[in-house]
C-alpha positions as CSV (number, residue, x, y, z in Angstrom):
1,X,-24.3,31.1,40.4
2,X,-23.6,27.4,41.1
3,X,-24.8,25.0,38.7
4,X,-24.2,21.3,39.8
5,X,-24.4,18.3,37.5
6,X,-24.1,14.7,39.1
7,X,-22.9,12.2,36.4
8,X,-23.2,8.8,37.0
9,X,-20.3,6.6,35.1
10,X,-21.2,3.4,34.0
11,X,-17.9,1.2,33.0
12,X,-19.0,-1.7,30.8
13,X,-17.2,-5.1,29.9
14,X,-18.8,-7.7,27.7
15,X,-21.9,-6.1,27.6
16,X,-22.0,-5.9,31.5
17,X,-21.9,-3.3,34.1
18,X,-18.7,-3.9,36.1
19,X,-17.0,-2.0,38.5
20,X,-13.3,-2.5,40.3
21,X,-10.4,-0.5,42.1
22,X,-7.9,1.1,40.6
23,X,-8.9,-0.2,37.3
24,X,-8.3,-3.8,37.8
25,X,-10.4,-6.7,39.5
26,X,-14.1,-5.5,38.1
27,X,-16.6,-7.2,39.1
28,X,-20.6,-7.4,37.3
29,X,-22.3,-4.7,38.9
30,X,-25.5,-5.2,36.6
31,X,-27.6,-4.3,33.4
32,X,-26.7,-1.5,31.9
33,X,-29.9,-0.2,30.5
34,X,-31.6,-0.5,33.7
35,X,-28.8,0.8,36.2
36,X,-29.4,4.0,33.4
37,X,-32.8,4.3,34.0
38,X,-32.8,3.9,37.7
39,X,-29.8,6.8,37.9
40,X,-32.2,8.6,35.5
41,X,-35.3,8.3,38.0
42,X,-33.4,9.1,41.0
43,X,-32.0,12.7,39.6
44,X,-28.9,12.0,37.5
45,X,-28.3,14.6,34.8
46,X,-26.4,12.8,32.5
47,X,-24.8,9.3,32.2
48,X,-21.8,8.3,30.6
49,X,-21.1,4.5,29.5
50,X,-17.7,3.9,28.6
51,X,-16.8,0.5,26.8
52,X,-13.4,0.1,28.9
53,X,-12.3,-2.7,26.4
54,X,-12.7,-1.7,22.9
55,X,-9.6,0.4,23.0
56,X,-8.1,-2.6,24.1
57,X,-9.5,-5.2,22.5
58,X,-9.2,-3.2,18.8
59,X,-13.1,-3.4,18.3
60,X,-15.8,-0.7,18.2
61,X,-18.2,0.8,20.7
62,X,-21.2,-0.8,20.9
63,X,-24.1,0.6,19.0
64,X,-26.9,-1.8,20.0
65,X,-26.6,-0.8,23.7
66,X,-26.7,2.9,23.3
67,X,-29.7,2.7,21.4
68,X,-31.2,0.5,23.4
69,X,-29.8,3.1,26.3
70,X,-31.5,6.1,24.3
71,X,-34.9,4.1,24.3
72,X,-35.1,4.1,28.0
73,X,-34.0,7.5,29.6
74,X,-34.5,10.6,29.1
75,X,-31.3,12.9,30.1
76,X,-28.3,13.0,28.1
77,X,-25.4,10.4,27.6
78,X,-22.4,10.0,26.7
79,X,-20.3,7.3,25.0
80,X,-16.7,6.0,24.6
81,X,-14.5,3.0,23.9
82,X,-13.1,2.1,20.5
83,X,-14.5,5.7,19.1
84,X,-11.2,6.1,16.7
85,X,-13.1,8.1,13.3
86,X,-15.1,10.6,12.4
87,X,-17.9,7.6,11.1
88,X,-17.3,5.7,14.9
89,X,-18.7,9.3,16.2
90,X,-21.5,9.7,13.9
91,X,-22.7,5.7,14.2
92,X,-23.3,6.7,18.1
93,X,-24.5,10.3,17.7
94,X,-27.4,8.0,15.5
95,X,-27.9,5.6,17.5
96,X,-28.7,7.9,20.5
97,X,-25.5,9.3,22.3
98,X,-25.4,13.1,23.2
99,X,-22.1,12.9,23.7
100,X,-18.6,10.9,22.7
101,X,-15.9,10.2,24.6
102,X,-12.2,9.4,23.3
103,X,-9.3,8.8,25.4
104,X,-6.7,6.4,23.8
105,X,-7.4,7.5,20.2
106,X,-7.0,11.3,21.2
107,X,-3.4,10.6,22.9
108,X,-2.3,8.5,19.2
109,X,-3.9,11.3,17.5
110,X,-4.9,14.5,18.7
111,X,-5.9,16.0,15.8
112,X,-9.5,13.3,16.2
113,X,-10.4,16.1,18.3
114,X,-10.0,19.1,16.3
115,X,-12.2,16.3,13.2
116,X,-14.8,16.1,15.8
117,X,-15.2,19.5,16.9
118,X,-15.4,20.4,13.6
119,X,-17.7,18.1,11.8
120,X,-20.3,17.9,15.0
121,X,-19.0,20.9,17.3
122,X,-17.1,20.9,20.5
123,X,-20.1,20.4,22.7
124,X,-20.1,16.9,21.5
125,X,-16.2,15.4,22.4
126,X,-15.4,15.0,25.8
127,X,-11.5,14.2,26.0
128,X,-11.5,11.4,28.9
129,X,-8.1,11.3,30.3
130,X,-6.9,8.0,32.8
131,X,-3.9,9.6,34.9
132,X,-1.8,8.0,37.7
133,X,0.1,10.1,40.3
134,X,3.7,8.9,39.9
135,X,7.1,10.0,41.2
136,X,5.4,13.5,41.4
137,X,3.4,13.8,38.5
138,X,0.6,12.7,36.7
139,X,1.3,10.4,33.8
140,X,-1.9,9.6,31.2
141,X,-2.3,5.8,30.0
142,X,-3.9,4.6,27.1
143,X,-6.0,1.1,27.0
144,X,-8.2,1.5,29.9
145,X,-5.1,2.3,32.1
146,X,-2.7,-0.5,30.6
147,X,-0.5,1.7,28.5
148,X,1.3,4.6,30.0
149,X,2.7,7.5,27.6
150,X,4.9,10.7,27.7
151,X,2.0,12.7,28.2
152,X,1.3,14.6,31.8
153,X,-2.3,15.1,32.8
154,X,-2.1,19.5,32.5
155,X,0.0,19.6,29.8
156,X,-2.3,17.1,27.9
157,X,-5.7,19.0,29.1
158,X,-4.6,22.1,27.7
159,X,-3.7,21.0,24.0
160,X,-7.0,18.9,24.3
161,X,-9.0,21.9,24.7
162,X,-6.7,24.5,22.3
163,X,-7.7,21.1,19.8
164,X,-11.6,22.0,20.3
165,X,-12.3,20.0,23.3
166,X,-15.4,20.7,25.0
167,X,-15.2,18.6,28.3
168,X,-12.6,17.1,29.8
169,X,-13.8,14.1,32.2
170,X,-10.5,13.1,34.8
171,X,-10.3,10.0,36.2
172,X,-7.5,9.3,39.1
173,X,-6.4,6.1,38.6
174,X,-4.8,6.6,42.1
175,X,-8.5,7.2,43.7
176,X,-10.5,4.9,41.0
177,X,-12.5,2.9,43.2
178,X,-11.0,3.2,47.0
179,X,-13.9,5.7,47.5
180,X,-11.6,7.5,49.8
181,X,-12.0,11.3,48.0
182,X,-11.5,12.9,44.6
183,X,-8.0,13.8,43.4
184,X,-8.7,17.6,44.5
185,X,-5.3,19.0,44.0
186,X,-5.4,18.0,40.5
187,X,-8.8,18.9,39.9
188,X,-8.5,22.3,41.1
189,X,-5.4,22.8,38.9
190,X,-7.4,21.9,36.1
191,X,-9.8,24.5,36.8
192,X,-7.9,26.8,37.1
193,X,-6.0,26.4,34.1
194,X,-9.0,25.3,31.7
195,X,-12.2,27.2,30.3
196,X,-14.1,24.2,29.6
197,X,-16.1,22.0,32.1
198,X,-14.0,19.4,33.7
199,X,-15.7,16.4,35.4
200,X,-14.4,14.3,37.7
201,X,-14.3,10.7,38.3
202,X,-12.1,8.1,40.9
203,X,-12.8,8.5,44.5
204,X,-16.4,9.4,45.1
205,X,-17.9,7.9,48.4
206,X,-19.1,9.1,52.0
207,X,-20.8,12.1,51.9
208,X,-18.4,14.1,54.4
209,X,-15.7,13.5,51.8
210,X,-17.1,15.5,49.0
211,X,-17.9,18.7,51.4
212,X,-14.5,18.3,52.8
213,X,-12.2,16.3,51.1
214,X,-9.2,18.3,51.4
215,X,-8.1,21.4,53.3
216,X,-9.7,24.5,51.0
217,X,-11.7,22.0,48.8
218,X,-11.8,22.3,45.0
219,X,-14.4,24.4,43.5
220,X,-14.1,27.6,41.8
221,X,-13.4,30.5,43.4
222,X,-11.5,28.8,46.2
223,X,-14.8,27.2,47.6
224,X,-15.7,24.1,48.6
225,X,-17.6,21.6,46.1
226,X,-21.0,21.5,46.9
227,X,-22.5,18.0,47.2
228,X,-26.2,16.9,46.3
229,X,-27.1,13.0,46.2
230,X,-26.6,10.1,47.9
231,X,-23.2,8.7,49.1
232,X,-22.7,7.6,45.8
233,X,-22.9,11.3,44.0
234,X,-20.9,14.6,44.3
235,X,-21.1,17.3,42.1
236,X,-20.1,20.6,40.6
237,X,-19.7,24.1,39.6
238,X,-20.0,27.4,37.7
239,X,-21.6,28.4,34.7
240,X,-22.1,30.3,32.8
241,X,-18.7,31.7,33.1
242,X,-16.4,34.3,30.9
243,X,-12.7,33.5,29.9
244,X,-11.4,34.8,32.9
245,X,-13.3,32.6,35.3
246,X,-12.8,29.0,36.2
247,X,-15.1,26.4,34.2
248,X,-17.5,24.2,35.8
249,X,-16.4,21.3,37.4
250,X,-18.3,18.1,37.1
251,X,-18.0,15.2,39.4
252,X,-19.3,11.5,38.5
253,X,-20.7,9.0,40.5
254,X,-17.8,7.4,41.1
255,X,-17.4,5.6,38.0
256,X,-18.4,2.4,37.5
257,X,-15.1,1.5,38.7
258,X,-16.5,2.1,41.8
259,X,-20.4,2.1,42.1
């Protein structure tokens, strides 16, 4: 049975919505709080709001917004940007969040993942993972995209989740904004090869594009994604699942990056 979730992805930069392409040249797209609420009203079943500077800028995810987030919807969210500790996590799971997300601290230290799943279960870390396609591969970046490492997007997926991840949300920094299709390929490799949910973000836009993006799609069992929402939104599929099938696959709504 299909189960879809449509995940808006709110990217936020001195307080500030923003979105850009290909993770440069952002722009403010709006307030926060009420862009939430809005997605919230209009059928979104969870958010995520991801600080795309803390990382960056050495400083901590901020607390003030996701409570003021909690206070105004009601699905779940989730939260990352600066998240480096076992107290970052448990400052946002009190203040509101459903949900953290680490990217750049994971790749410095993978075992963050295997403290978080322990102290507050694997449900609640979501492993967020910027990848570009380069000379055949896809090579992970840390910093918001600034920083690229040794790691390779499978490779690093896979020890994410033997580390206790629970999600695994993929962005393309190839498709990040151009609203031009997801990076299906990649995602459907990551299906394949994963028993967690894996949600995907970078290239979300017309409509068409999300029922057909590429020749044989990228759902589970060799179908097609099905789509629900406006052009913004794709979605997802499969659960519940055993070990042997493929995990659901999320898609967002087109990050912030590109909303």
């Amino acid at each position: 049975m299909l189960a879809k979730r449509i995940v808006p992805c709110l990217d936020i930069k001195d307080g500030k919505t923003v979105k850009g392409i290909n993770f440069v040249n952002f722009r403010d797209a709006g307030d926060p709080v009420e862009l939430g609420a809005q997605y919230s009203r209009e059928g979104a079943d969870e958010l995520v709001y991801l600080d795309i500077t803390a990382s960056h800028e050495g400083r901590k995810t901020f607390t003030e917004l996701v409570k003021k987030v909690a206070a105004n919807i009601s699905i779940p969210f989730t939260v990352g940007g600066g998240i480096n500790e076992l107290k970052d996590v448990d400052r946002l799971l009190s203040a509101g969040a459903d949900k953290v997300s680490i990217n750049s601290a994971a790749l410095r230290n993978p075992k963050l993942i295997e403290e978080i799943a322990k102290n507050f279960g694997s449900q609640v870390c979501v492993v967020a993972i910027d990848a570009n396609f380069e000379m055949g591969d896809w090579i992970c970046y840390l910093n918001g995209g600034r920083i690229p490492t040794e790691k390779h997007l499978f490779q690093w997926a896979a020890e994410a989740e033997s580390l206790g991840a629970g999600e695994i949300l993929f962005t393309s920094m190839t498709h990040d904004g151009v609203k031009d299709g997801y990076a299906n390929e990649a995602l459907a490799m990551l299906a394949d090869n994963l028993h967690i949910p894996v949600i995907a973000s970078g290239g979300a836009g017309t409509l068409p594009r999300h029922i057909r993006p590429r020749e044989g799609g990228c759902g589970v069992s060799g179908k097609r994604i099905p789509f629900r929402g406006n052009r913004h939104w794709s979605s997802e599929a499969v659960s519940p699942r055993r070990r042997d099938q493929r995990p659901p696959l999320m898609a967002t709504a087109e990050s912030n990056r590109s909303l």
